[in-house]
NUMARVEX-935566 format. One record per atom (N, C-alpha, C): x, y, z; atom name. Coordinates in steps of 0.001 Angstrom, whole numbers, plus 500000, padded with zeros to 6 digits. Example, Ala and Ser with C-alpha at 12.3 -4.5 7.8 and 13.67 -1.06 7.14 Angstrom:
# NUMARVEX-935566
NODE        X        Y        Z    a
NODE   513190   494310   507800    N
NODE   512300   495500   507800   CA
NODE   513200   496700   507800    C
NODE   512850   497750   507080    N
NODE   513670   498940   507140   CA
NODE   512900   500030   507870    C
This chain:
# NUMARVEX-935566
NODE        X        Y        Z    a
NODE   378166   433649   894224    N
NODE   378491   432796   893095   CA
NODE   377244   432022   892691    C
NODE   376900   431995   891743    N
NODE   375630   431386   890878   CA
NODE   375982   429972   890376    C
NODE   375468   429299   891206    N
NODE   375416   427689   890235   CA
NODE   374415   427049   888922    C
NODE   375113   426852   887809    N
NODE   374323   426716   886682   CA
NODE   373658   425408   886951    C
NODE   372470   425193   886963    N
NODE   371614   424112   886787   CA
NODE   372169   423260   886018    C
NODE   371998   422058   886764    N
NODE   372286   420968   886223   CA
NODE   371720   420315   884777    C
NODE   371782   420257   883728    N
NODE   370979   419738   882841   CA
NODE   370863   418848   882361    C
NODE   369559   418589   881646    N
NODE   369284   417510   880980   CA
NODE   369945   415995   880814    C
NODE   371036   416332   879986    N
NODE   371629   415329   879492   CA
NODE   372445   414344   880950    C
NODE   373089   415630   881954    N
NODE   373888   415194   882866   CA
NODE   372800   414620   884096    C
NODE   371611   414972   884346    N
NODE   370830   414091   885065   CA
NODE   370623   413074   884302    C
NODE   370190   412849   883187    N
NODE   370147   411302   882158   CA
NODE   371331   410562   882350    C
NODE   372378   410814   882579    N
NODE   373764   410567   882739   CA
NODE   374149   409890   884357    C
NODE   373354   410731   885163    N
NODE   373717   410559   886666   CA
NODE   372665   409386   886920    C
NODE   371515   409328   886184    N
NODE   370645   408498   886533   CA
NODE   371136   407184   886002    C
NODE   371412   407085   884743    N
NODE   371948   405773   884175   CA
NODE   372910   405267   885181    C
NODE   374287   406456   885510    N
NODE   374960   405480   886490   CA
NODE   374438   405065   887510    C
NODE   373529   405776   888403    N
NODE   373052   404982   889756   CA
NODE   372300   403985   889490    C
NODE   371571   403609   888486    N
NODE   370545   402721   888261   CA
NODE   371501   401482   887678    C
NODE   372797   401657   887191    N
NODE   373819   400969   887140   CA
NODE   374745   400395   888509    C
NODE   375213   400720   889343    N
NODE   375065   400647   890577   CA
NODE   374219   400422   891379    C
NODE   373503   400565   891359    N
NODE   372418   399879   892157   CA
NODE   372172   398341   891544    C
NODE   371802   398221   890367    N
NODE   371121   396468   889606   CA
NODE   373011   396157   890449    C
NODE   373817   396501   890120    N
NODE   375125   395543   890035   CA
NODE   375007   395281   892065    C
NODE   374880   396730   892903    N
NODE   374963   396066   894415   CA
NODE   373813   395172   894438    C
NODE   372622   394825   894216    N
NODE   371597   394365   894472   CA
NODE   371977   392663   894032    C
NODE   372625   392933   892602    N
NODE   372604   391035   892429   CA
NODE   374472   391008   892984    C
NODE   375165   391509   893695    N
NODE   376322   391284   894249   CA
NODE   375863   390664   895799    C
NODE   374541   391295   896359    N
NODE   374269   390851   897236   CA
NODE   373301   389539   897502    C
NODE   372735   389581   896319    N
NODE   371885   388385   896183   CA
NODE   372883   387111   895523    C
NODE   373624   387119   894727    N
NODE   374181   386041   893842   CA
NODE   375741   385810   894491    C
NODE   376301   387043   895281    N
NODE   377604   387255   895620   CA
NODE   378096   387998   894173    C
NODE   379686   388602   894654    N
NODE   380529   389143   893765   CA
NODE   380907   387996   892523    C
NODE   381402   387089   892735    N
NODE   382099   386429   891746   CA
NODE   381080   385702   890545    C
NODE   379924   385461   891491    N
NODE   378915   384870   890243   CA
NODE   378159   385892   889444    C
NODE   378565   387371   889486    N
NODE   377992   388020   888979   CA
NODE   378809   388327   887959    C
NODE   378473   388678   886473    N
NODE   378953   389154   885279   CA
NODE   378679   390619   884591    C
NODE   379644   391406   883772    N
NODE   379153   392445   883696   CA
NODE   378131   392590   882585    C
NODE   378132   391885   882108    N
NODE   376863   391253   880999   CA
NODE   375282   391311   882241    C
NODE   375537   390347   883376    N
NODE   374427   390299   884060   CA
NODE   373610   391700   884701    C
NODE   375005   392186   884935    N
NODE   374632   393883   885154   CA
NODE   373753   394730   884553    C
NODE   374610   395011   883834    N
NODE   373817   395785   882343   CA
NODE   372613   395125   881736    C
NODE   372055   393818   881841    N
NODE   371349   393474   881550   CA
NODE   369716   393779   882596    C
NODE   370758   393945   884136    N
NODE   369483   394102   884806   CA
NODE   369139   395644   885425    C
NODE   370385   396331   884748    N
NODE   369926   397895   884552   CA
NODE   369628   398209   883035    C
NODE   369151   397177   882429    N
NODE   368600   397704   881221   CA
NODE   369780   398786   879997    C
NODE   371053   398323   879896    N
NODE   372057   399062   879258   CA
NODE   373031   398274   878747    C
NODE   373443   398423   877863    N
NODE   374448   397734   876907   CA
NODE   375759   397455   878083    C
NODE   376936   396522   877729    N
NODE   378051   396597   878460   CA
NODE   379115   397906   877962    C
NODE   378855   398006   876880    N
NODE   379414   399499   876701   CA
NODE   378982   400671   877623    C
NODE   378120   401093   877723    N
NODE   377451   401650   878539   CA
NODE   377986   401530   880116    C
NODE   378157   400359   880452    N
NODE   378380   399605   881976   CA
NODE   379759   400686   881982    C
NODE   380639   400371   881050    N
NODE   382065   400464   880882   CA
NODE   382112   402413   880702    C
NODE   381693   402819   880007    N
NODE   381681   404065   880045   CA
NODE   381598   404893   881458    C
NODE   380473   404385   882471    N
NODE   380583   404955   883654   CA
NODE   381306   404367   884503    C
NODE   381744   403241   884356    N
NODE   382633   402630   885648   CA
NODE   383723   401544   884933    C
NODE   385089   402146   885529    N
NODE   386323   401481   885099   CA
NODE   386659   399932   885239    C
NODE   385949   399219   885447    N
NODE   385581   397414   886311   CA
NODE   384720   397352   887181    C
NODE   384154   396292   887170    N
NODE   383062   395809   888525   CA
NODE   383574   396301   889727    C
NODE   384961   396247   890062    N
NODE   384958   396326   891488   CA
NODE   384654   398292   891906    C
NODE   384552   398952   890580    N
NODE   383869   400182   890834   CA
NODE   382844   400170   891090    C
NODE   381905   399259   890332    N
NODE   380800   399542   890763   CA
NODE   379864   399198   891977    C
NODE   380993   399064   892814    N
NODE   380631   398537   894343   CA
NODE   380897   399922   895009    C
NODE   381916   400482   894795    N
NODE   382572   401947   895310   CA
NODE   381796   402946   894550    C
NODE   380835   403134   893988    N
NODE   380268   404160   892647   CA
NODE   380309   405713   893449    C
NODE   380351   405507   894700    N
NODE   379984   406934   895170   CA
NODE   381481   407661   895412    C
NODE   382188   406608   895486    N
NODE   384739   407118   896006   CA
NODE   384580   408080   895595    C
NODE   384112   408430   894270    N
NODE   384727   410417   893888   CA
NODE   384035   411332   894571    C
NODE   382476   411336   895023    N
NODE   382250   412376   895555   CA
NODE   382752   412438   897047    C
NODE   382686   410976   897809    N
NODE   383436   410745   899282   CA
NODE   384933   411626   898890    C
NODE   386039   411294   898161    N
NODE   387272   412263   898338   CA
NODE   387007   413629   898190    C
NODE   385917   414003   896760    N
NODE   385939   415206   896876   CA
NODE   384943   416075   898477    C
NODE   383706   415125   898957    N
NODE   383922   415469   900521   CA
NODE   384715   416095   901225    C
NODE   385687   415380   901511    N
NODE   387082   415039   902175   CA
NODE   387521   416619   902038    C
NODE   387790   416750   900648    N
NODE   388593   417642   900277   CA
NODE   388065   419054   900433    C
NODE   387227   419410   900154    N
NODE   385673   420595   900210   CA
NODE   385862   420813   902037    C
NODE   385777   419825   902937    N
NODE   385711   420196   904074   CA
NODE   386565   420664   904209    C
NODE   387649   420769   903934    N
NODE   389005   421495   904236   CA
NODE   389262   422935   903413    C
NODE   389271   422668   902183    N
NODE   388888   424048   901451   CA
NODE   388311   424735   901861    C
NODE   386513   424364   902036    N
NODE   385941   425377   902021   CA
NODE   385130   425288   903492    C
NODE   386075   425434   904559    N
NODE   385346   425058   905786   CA
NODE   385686   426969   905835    C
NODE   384769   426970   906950    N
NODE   384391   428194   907533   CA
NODE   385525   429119   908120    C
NODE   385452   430397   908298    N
NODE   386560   431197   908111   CA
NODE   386817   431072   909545    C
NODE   388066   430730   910109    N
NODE   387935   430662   911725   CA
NODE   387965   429186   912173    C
NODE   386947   428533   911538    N
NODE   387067   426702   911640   CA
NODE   388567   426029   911570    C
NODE   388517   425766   912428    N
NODE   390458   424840   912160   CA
NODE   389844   423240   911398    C
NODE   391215   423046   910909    N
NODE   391165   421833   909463   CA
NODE   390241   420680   910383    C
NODE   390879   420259   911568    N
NODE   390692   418804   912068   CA
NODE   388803   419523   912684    C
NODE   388796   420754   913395    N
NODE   387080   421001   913461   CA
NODE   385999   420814   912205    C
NODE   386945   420969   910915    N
NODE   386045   420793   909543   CA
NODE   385829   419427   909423    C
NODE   386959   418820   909697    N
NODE   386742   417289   908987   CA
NODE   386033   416246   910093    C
NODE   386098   416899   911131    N
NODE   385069   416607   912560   CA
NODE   383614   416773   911996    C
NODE   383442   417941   911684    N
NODE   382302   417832   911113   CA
NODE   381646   417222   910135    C
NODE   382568   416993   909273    N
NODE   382178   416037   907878   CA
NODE   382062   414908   908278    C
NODE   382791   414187   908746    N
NODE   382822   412573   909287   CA
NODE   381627   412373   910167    C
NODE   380923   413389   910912    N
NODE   379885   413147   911409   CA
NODE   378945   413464   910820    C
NODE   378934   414492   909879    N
NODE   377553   414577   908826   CA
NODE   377427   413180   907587    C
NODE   378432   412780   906900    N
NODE   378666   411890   906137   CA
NODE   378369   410400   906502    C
NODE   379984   410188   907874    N
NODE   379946   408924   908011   CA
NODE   378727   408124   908680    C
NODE   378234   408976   909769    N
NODE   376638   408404   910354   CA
NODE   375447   408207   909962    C
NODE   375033   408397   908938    N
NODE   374108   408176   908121   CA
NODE   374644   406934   907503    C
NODE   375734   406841   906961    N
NODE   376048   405349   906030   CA
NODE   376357   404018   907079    C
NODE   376408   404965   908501    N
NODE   376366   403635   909531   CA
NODE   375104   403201   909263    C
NODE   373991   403852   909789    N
NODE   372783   404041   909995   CA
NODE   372158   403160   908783    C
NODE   372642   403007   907614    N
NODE   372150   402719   906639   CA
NODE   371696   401307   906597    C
NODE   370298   400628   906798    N
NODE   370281   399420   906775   CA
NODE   370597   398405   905926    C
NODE   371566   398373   904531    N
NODE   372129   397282   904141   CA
NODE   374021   397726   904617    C
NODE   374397   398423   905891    N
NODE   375510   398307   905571   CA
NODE   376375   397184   906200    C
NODE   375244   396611   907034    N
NODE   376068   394956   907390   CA
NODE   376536   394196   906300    C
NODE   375031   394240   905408    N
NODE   375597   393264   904423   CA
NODE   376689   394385   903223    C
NODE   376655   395046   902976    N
NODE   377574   395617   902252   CA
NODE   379101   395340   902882    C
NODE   379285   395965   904414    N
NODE   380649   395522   905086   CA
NODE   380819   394190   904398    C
NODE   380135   393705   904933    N
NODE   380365   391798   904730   CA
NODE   380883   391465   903456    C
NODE   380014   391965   901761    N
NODE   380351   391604   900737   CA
NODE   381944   392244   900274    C
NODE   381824   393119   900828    N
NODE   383672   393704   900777   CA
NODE   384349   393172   901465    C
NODE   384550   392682   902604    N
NODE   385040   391943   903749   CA
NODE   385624   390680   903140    C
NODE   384388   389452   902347    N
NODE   384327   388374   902540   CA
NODE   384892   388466   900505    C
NODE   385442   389159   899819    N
NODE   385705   389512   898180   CA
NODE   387221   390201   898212    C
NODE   388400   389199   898518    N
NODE   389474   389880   898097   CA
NODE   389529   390792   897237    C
NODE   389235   391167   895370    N
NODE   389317   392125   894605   CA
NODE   388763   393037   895585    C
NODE   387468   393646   896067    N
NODE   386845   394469   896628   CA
NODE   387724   394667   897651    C
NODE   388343   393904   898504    N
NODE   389137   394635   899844   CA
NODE   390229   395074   899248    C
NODE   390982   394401   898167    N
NODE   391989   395471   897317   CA
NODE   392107   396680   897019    C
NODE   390836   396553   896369    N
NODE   389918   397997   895458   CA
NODE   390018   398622   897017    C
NODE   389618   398616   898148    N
NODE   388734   399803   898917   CA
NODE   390387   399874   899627    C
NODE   391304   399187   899795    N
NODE   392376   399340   900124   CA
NODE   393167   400785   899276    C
NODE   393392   400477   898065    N
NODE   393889   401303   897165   CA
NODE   392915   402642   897195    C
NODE   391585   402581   897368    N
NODE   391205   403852   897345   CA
NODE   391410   404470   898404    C
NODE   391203   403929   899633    N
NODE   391971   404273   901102   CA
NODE   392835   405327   900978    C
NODE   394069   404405   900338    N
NODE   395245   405236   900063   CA
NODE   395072   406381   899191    C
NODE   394307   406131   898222    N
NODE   394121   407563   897270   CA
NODE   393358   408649   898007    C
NODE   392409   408308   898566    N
NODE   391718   409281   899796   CA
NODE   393038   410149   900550    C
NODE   393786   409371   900835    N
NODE   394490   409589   902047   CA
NODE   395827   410759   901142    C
NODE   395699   410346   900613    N
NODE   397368   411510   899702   CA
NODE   396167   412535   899174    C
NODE   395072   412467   898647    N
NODE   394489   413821   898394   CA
NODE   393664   414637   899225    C
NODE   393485   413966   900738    N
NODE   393403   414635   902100   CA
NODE   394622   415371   902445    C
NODE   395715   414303   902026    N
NODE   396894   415118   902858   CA
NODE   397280   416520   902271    C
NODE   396900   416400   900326    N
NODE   397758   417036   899621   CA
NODE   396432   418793   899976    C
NODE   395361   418660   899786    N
NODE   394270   419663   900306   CA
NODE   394808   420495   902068    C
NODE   395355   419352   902781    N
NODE   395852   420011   903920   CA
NODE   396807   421087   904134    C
NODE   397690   420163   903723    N
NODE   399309   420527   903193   CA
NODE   398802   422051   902464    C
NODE   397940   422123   901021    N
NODE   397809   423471   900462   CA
NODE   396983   424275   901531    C
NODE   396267   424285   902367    N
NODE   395678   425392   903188   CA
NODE   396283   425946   903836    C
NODE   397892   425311   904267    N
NODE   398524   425487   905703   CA
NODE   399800   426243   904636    C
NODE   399623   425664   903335    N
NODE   400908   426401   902560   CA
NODE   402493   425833   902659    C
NODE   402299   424466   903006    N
NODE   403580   423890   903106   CA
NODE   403767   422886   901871    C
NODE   404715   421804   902231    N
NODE   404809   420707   900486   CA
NODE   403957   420011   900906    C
NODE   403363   419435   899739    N
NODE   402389   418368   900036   CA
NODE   402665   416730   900323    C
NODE   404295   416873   900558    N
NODE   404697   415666   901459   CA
NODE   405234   415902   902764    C
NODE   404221   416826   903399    N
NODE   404179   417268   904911   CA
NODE   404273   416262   905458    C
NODE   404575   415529   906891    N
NODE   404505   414350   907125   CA
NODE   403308   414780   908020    C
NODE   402998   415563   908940    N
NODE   402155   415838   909857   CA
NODE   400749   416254   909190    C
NODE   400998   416088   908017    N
NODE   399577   416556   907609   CA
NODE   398854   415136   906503    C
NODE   399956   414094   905873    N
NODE   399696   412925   905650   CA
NODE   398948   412372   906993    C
NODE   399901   412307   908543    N
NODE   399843   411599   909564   CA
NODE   398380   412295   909812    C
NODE   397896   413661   909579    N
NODE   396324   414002   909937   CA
NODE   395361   412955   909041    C
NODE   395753   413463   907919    N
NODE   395077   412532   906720   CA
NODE   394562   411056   906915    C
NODE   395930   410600   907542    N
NODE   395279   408867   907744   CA
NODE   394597   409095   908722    C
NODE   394955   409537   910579    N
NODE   394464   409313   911553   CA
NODE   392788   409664   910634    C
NODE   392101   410449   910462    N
NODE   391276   410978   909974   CA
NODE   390060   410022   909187    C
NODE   391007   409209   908358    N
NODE   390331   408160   907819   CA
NODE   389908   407293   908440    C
NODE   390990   406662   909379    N
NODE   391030   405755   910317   CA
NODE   389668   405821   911053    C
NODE   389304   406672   911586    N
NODE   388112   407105   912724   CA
NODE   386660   406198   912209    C
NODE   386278   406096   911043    N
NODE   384877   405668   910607   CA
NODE   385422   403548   911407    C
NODE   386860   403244   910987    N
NODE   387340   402321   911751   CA
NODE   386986   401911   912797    C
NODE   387904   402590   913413    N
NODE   388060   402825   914990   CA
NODE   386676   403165   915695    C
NODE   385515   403846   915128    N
NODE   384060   404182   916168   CA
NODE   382854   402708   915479    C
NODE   383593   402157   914571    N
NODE   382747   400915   914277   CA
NODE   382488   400185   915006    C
NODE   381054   400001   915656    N
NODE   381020   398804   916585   CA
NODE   380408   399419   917971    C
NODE   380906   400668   918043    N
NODE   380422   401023   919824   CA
NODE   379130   401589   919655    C
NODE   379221   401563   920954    N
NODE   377411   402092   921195   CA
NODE   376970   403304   921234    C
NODE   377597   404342   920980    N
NODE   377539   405493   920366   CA
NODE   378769   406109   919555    C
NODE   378028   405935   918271    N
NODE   379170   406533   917575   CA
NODE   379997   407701   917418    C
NODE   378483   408853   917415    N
NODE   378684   410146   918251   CA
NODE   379785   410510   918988    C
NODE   380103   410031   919766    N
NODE   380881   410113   921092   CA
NODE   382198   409310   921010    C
NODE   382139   408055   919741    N
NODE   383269   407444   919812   CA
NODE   384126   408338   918906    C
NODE   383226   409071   917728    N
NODE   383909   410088   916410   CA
NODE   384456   411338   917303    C
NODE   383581   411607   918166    N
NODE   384439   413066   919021   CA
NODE   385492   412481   920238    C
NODE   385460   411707   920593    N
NODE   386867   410775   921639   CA
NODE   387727   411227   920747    C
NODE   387599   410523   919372    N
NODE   388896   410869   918451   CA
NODE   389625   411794   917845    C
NODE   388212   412728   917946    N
NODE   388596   413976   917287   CA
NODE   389554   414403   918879    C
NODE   389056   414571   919496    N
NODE   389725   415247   920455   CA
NODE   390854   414880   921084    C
NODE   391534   413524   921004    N
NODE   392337   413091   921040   CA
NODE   393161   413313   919699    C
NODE   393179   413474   918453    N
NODE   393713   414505   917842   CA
NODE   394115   415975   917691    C
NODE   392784   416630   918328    N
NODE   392885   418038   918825   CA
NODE   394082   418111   919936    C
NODE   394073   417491   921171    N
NODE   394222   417632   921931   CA
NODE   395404   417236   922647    C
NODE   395877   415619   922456    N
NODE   396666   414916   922383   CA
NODE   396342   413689   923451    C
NODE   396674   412873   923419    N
NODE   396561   411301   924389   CA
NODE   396574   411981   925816    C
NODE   395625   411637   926751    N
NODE   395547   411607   928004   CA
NODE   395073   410332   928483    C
NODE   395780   409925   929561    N
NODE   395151   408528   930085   CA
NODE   393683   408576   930491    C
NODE   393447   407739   930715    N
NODE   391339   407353   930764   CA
NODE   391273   408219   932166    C
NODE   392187   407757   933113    N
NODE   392034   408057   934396   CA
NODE   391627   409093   934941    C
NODE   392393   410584   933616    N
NODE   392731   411681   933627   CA
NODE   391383   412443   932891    C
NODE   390974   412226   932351    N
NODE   390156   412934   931244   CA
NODE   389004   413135   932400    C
């Protein structure tokens, strides 16, 4: 299958939004969320508020600017994981190619923090949570060929999400993302036992 080059207009396009996202995280982190305006935005990515508004549906998007390609992630690992690969080995793999690098990432203290410490923003990443989570389940649900209000394949969906959670904080993440996986694979064994 041949992928058509990206063109012109749509890199001019991709660039405006990141350079839009970026001026808006940069003075969210310097000024905070609430003292920032979408006037101030656009002003310090150099673009009209029309403009602002065209690529992103409210400010509190433009904290999340990357949510569509993260679900479609999500979703691609499961589709188009390898012939033989089981669902939860694909999304094992994604969560460790994806999520460790954005640990790794040196503003993501302060990023946690500005979402953390900004009710709208913990709303926003709440609700996308959930939207992640029904179009994980509903990608599952179609590979396996059942309804897409499987309960066991929602219940994959969240556990799944959950994990970038749950390995936050330890001293190897590595090892805390495969504990989980495999305790999904596998099922609960006491510490004693393993």
């Amino acid at each position: 299958m041949t992928v058509s080059p990206v063109g012109r207009r749509e890199r001019k396009k991709a660039a405006t939004r990141q350079a839009i996202a970026d001026a808006a995280l940069r003075l969210f982190l310097e000024w905070g969320y609430d003292q920032v305006s979408i006037r101030d935005i656009a002003d310090a990515a150099d673009v009209s508020t029309t403009t602002v508004f065209k690529h992103f549906t409210g400010k509190e998007a433009l904290v999340f600017d990357q949510e569509q390609d993260r679900e479609a992630g999500l979703v691609a690992a499961v589709r188009q994981r390898a012939p033989g690969q089981s669902i939860p080995d694909a999304l094992r793999r994604h969560i460790l190619d994806t999520w460790l690098p954005i640990e790794a990432h040196p503003q993501r203290a302060v990023f946690t923090h500005l979402v953390d410490s900004t009710p709208e923003l913990r709303a926003y990443a709440e609700h996308m949570w959930t939207r992640h989570a029904h179009a994980l389940a509903a990608a599952i649900a179609d590979e396996l060929g059942v309804d897409r209000d499987d309960l066991a394949c929602a219940a994959l969906a969240r556990y799944v999400l959950e994990i970038p959670v749950l390995a936050r904080g330890r001293d190897d993440l590595q090892a805390a993302v495969e504990t989980i996986f495999d305790l999904l694979v596998h099922g609960w064994r006491p510490p004693a036992t393993r």
